[in-house]
GUNURO-290486 format. One record per residue (C-alpha): x, y, z. Coordinates in nm, 3 decimals, padded with zeros to 5 digits, m for minus. Layout:
PT_x_y_z
PT_X_Y_Z
...
END
This chain:
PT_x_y_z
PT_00.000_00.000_00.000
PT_00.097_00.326_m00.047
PT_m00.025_00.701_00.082
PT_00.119_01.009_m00.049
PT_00.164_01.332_00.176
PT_00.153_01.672_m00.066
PT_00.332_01.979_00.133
PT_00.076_02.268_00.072
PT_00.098_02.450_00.393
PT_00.308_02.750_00.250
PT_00.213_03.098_00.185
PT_00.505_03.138_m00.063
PT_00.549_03.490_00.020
PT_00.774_03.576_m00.277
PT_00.478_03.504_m00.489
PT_00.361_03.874_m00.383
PT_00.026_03.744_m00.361
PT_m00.297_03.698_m00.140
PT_m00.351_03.363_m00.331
PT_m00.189_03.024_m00.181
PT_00.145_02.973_m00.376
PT_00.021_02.578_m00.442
PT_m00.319_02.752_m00.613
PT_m00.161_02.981_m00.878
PT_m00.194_02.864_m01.228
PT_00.022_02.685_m01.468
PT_m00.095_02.604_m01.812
PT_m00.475_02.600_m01.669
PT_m00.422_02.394_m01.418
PT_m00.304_02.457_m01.049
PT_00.078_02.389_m00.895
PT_m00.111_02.136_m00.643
PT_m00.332_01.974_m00.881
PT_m00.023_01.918_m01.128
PT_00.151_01.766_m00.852
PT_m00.217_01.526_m00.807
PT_m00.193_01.480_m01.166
PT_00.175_01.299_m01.152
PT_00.042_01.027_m00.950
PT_m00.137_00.874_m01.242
PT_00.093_00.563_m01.251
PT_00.106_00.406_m00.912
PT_m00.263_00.432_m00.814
PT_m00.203_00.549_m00.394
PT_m00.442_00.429_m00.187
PT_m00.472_00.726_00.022
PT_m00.358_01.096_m00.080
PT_m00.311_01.362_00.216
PT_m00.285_01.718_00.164
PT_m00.103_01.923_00.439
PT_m00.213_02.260_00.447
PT_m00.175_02.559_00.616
PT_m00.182_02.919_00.498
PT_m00.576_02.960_00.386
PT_m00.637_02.598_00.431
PT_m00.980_02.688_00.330
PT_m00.917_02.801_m00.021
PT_m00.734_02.507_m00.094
PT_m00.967_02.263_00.054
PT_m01.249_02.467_m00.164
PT_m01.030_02.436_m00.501
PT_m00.987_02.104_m00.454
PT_m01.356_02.019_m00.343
PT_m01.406_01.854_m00.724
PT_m01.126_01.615_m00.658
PT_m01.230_01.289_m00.509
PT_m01.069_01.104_m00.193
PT_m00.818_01.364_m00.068
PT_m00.795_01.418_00.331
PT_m00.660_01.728_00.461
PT_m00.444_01.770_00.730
PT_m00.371_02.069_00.892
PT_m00.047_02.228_01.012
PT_m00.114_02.539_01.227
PT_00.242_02.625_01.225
PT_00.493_02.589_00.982
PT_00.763_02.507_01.134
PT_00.978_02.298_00.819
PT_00.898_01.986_00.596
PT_00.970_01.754_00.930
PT_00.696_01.936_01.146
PT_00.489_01.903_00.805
PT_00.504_01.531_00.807
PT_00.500_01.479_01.191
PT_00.090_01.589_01.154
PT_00.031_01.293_00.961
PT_00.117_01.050_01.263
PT_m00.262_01.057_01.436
PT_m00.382_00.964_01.041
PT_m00.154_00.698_00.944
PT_m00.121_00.534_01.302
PT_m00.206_00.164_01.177
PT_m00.033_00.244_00.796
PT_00.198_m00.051_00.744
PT_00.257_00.023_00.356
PT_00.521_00.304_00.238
PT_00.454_00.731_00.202
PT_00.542_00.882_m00.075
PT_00.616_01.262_00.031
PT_00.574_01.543_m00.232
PT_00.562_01.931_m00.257
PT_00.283_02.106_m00.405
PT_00.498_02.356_m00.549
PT_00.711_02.112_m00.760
PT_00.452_02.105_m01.049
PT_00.687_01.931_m01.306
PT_00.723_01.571_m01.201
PT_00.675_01.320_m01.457
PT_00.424_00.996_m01.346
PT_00.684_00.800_m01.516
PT_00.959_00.937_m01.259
PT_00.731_00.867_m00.964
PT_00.636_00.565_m01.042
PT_01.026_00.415_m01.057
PT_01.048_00.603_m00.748
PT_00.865_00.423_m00.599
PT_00.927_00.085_m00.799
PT_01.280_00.100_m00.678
PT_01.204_00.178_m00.293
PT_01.018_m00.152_m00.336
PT_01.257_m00.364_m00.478
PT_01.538_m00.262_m00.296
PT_01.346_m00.276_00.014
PT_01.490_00.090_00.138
PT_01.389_00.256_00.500
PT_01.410_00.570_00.282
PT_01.489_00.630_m00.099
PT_01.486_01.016_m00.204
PT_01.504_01.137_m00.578
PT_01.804_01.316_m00.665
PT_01.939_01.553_m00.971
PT_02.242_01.684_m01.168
PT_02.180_02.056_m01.165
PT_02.387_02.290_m01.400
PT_02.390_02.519_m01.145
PT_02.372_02.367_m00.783
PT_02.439_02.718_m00.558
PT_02.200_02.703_m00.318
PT_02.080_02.343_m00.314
PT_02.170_02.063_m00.045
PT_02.437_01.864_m00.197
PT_02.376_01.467_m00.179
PT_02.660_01.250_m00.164
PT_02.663_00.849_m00.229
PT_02.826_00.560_m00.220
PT_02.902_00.328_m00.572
PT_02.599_00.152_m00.506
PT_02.398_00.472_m00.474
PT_02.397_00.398_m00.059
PT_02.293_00.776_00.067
PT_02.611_00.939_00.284
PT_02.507_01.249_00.382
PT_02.336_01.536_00.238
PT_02.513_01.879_00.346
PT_02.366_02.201_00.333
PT_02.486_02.456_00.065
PT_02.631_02.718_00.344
PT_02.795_02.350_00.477
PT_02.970_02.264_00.182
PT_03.357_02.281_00.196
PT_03.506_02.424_m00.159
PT_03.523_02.025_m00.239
PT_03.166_01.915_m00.170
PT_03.036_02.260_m00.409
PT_03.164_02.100_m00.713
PT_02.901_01.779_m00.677
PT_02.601_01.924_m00.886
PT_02.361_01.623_m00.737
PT_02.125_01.787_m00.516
PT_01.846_01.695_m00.302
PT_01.498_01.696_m00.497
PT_01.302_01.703_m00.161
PT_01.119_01.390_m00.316
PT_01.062_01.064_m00.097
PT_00.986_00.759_m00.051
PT_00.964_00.599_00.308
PT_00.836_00.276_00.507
PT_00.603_00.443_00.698
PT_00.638_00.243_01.010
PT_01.016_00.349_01.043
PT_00.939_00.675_00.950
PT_00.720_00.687_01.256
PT_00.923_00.617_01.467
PT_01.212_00.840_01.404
PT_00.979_01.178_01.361
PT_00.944_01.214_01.700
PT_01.353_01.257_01.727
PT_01.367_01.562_01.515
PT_01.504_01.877_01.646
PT_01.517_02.211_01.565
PT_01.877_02.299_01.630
PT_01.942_02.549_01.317
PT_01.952_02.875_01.193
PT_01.523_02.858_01.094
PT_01.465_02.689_01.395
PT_01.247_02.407_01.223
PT_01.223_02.082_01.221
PT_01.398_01.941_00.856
PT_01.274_01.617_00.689
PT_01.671_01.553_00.600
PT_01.730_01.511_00.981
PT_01.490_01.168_00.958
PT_01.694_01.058_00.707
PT_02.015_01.030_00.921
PT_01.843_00.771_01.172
PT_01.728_00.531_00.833
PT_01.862_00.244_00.682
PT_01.918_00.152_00.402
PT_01.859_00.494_00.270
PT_01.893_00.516_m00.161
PT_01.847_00.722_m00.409
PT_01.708_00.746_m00.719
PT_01.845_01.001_m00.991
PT_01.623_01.208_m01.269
PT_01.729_01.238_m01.636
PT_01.569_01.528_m01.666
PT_01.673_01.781_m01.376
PT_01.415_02.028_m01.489
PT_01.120_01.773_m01.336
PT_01.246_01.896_m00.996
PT_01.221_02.258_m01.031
PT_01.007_02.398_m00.772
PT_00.808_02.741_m00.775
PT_00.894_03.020_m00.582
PT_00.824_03.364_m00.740
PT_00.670_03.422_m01.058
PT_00.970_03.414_m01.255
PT_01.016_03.053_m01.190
PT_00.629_02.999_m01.268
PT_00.686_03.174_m01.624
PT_01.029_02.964_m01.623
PT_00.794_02.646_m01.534
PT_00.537_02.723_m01.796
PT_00.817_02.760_m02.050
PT_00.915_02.375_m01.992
PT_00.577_02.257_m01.987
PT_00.505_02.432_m02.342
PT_00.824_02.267_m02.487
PT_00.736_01.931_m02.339
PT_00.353_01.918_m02.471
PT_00.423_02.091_m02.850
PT_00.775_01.830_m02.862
PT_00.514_01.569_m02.809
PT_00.240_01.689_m03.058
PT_00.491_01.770_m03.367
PT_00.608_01.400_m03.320
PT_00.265_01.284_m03.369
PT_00.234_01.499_m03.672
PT_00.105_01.788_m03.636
PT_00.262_02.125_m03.775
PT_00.354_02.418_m03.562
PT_00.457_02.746_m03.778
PT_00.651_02.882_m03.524
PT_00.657_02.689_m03.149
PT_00.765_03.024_m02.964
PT_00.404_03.237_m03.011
PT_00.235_02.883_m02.976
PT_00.089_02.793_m02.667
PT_m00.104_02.440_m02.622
PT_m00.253_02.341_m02.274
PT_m00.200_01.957_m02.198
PT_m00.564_01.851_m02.172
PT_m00.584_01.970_m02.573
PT_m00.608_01.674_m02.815
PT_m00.512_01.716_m03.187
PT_m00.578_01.499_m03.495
PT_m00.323_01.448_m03.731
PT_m00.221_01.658_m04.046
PT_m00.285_01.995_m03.810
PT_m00.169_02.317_m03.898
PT_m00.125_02.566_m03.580
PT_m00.041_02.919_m03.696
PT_00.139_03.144_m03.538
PT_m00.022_03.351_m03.220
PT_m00.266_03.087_m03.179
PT_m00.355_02.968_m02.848
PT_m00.506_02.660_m02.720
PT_m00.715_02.633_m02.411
PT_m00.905_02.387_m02.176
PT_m01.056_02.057_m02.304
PT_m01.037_02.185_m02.628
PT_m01.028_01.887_m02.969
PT_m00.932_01.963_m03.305
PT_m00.976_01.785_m03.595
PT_m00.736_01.657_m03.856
PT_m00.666_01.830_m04.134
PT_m00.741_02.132_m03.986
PT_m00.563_02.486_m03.992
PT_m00.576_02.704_m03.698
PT_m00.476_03.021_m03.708
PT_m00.257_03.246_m03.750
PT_m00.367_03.486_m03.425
PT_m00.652_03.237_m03.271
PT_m00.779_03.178_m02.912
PT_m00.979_02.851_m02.892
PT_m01.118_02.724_m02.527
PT_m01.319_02.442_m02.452
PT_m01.452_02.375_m02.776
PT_m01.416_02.040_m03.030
PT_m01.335_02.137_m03.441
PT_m01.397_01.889_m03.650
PT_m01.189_01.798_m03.964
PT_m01.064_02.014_m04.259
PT_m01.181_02.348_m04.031
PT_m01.003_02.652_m04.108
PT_m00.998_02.945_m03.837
PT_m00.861_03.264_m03.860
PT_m00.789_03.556_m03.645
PT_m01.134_03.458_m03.463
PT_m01.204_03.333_m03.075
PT_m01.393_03.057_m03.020
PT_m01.507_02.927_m02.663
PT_m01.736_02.642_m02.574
PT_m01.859_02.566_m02.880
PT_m01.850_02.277_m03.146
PT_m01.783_02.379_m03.549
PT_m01.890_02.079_m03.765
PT_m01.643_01.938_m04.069
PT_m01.480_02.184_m04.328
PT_m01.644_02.484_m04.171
PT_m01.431_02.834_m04.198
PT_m01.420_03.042_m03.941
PT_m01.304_03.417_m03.959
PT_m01.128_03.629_m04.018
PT_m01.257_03.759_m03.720
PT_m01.535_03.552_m03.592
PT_m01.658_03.505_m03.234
PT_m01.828_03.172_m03.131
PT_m01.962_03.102_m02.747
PT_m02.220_03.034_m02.524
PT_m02.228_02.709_m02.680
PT_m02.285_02.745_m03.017
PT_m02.291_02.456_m03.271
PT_m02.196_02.517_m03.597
PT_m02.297_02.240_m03.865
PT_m02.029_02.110_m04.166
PT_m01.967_02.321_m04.441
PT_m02.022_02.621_m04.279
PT_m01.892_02.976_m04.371
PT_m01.886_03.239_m04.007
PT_m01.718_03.548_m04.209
PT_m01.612_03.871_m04.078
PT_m01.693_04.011_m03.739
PT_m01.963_03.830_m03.686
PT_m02.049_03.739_m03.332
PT_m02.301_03.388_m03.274
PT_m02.384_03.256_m02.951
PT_m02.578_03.011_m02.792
PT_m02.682_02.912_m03.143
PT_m02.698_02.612_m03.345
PT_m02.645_02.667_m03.727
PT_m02.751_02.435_m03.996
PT_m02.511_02.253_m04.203
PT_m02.448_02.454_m04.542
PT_m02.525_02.780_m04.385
PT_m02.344_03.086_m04.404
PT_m02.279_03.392_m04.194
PT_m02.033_03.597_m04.399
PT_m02.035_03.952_m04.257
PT_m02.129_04.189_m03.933
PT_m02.374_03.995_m03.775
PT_m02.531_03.879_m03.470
PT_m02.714_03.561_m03.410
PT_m02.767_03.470_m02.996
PT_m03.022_03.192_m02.851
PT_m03.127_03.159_m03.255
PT_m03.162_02.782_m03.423
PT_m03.129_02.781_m03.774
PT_m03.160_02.508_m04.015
PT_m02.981_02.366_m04.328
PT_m02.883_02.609_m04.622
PT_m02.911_02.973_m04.430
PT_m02.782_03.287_m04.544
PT_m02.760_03.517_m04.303
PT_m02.696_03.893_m04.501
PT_m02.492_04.113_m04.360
PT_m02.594_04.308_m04.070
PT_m02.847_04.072_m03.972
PT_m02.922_04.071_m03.590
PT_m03.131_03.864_m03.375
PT_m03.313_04.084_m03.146
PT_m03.307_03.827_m02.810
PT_m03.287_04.032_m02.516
PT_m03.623_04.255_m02.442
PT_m03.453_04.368_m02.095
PT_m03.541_04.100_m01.876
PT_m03.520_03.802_m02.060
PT_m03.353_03.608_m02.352
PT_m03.605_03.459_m02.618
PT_m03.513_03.254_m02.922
PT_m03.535_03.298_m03.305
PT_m03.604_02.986_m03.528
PT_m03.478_03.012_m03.905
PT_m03.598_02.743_m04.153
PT_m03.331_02.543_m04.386
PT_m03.340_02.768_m04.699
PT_m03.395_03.107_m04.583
PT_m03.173_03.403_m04.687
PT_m03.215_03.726_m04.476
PT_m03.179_04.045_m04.678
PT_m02.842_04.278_m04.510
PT_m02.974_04.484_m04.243
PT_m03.237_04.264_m04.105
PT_m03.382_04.284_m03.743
PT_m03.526_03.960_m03.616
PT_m03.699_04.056_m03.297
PT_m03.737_03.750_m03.048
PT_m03.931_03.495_m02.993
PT_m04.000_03.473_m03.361
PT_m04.035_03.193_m03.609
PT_m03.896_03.203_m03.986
PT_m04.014_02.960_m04.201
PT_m03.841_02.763_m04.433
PT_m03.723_02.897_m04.755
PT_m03.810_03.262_m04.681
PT_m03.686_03.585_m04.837
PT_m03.653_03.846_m04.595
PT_m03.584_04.225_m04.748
PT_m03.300_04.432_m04.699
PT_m03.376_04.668_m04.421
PT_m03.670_04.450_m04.213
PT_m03.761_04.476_m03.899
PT_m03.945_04.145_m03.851
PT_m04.153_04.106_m03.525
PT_m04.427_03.802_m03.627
PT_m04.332_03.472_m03.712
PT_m04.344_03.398_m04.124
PT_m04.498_03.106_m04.261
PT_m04.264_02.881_m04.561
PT_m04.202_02.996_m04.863
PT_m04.264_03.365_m04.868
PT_m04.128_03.709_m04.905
PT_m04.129_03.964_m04.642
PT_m04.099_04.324_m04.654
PT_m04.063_04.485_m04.328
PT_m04.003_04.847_m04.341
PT_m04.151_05.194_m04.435
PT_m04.217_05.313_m04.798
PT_m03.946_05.518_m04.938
PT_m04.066_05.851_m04.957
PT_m03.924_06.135_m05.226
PT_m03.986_06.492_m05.185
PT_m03.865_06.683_m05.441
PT_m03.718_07.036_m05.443
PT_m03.675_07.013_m05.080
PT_m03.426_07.195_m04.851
PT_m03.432_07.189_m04.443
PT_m03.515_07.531_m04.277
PT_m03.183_07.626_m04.231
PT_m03.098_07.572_m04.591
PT_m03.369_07.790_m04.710
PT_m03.271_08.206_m04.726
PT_m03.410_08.438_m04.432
PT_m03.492_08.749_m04.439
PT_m03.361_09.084_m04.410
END
């Protein structure tokens, strides 16, 4: 069995914010629940979350998440106090505790999981995860024997002029058999400069105490001040668009391309450049996005083009163009074959396959059916200052440029609407409507202030 312990009691001061450091964001998702998310291969059968600073905003973030327990350290007094809160929780726990921080967002579930697949084998009192850093200044320096038997781990102001040129540090990642664990905790002391009690300091009374060394040192890098978190976000972008160009898709230029992990894209993509990614968003294959596109929580089909246009929580059928400068939400589902043209706005609307909206439009809470046009300037009416009512198009109608459709109102199918109407009653199929006043001429007419005055 085996329970994991996140560290989330922090304020992370150098964040400069009012917000728990394990809350802020990283590519849409939170430091803490990236660090949840990296536990996907070894399936714990209990997950504690030690918190602290604004306990209750974390505990309220995480509410969604299923099977977490929170534990609560009033003081925070160093990882070692941390973990000694867990003892009244885990007091008949026989299996091993994986410990984490919620600020180390970057850890791959492959990298846990031979964490913890070595700890096992080896049958280690303690096995921590270790790195080669470029730079090490600053980090606890971890020293080991041939057989990758822990020595010691000295401090960075420790280190002699010898010990600084070992780059492996201390990930602050680890593994232990809960029972010995236990029993050493209540031995720590708080004999140092912070006056806290260190996690380190329970490593000196365990053995056999390993380690376990990441490829990758940039897994380890934990988030302090919003540097690193731009730093963080950085990595994470390389790491998801590495893995979607493999599978075939094209990125124009990777730099002004940002792709959030939950994002699944079909093959034969094209992302242009300033194009953006959000959410649970699915594209398509075949499909071109882009260049200077936002799309969030919304599923393209295939061979659909967008263009300079923002589209949130909405679905565009197969070979539909977008743009340039369209603007789908609210949930609006847009059939195959479409054509959404310029500046036009549609939400909460579900278009008909064939239909086309090409220019300055508006279409909200509207249902429209195959083979629309929609002229431009066309407006659906739906808000009468209280409430939101719907408009119903028929497959074959065109609507003349300029045309009001006041909600609720029904169009039939295959109707002509003017240029210029105001419509108000619903139209029955197969008509013509003509919804505005007579032009009127008067000729050899000035206004009053045109027309000489006397002396």
């Amino acid at each position: 069995m085996v329970a994991v312990a996140i560290l989330a009691a922090g304020r992370g001061t150098r964040m400069k914010s009012n917000l728990p450091k394990v809350l802020h964001s990283l590519g849409g998702r939170s430091l803490v629940e990236r660090v949840l998310d990296s536990l996907s291969q070894i399936q714990p059968s209990r997950r504690l979350i030690v918190v602290g600073y604004r306990s209750e905003s974390i505990q309220s973030a995480l509410a969604p998440i299923s099977n977490l327990e929170f534990v609560e350290q009033r003081e925070q007094l160093g990882t070692g106090h941390a973990i000694q809160q867990l003892i009244p929780h885990l007091q008949d726990f026989q299996g091993d505790l994986l410990v984490l921080n919620g600020d180390v967002p970057l850890l791959r579930p492959s990298t846990i999981a031979s964490l913890l697949a070595t700890h096992k084998q080896q049958k280690n009192a303690c096995t921590l995860l270790t790195a080669q850093m470029p730079d090490p200044q600053g980090y606890g320096r971890v020293f080991c024997d041939s057989q990758n038997h822990l020595q010691q781990i000295v401090e960075d102001r420790d280190c002699t002029d010898a010990q600084k040129q070992n780059r492996r540090i201390n990930a602050g990642v680890y593994c232990f058999h809960w029972p010995d664990l236990a029993d050493v905790l209540p031995k720590l002391k708080a004999e140092n400069d912070q006056q806290e009690y260190y996690l380190t300091d329970a490593v000196n009374y365990l053995k056999p105490v390993r380690v376990v060394e990441v490829e990758d040192y940039q897994e380890i890098l934990g988030i302090n001040n919003r540097k690193q978190l731009a730093t963080a976000y950085e990595i994470l972008q390389t790491r998801i668009k590495d893995k979607w160009m493999a599978a075939g898709v094209t990125l124009v230029d990777p730099h002004s391309i940002t792709i959030d992990d939950p994002v699944e894209i079909g093959t034969d993509v094209t992302i242009e450049p300033q194009t953006h990614l959000r959410g649970q968003t699915k594209i398509g294959s075949g499909s071109r996005i882009g260049p200077g596109s936002l799309i969030e929580n919304s599923t393209l089909g295939e061979n659909v083009t967008v263009l300079y246009s923002v589209i949130a929580d909405s679905e565009v059928g197969d070979g539909t163009r977008v743009g340039p400068y369209g603007h789908l939400r609210g949930r609006a589902q847009i059939g195959g074959e479409c054509r959404i043209g310029n500046f036009v706005e549609i939400k909460n609307t579900t278009l008909g396959r064939s239909s086309n909206v090409a220019h300055l439009s508006y279409l909200g809470d509207t249902t429209t059916g195959d083979r629309v046009n929609v002229g431009a300037g066309t407006i659906t009416a739906n808000y009468d200052g209280y409430q939101k009512h719907r408009t119903e198009i028929g497959s074959g109608t065109k609507t003349g440029s300029n045309s009001v459709l006041v909600a609720p109102v029904r169009i039939g199918e295959n109707v002509t609407i003017a240029a210029g109407s105001t419509i108000v009653e619903d139209v029955p199929d197969d008509s013509l409507v003509i919804a505005r006043p007579r032009q009127i001429v008067k000729p050899d007419w000035q206004p009053k202030s045109a027309q000489p005055q006397g002396e």
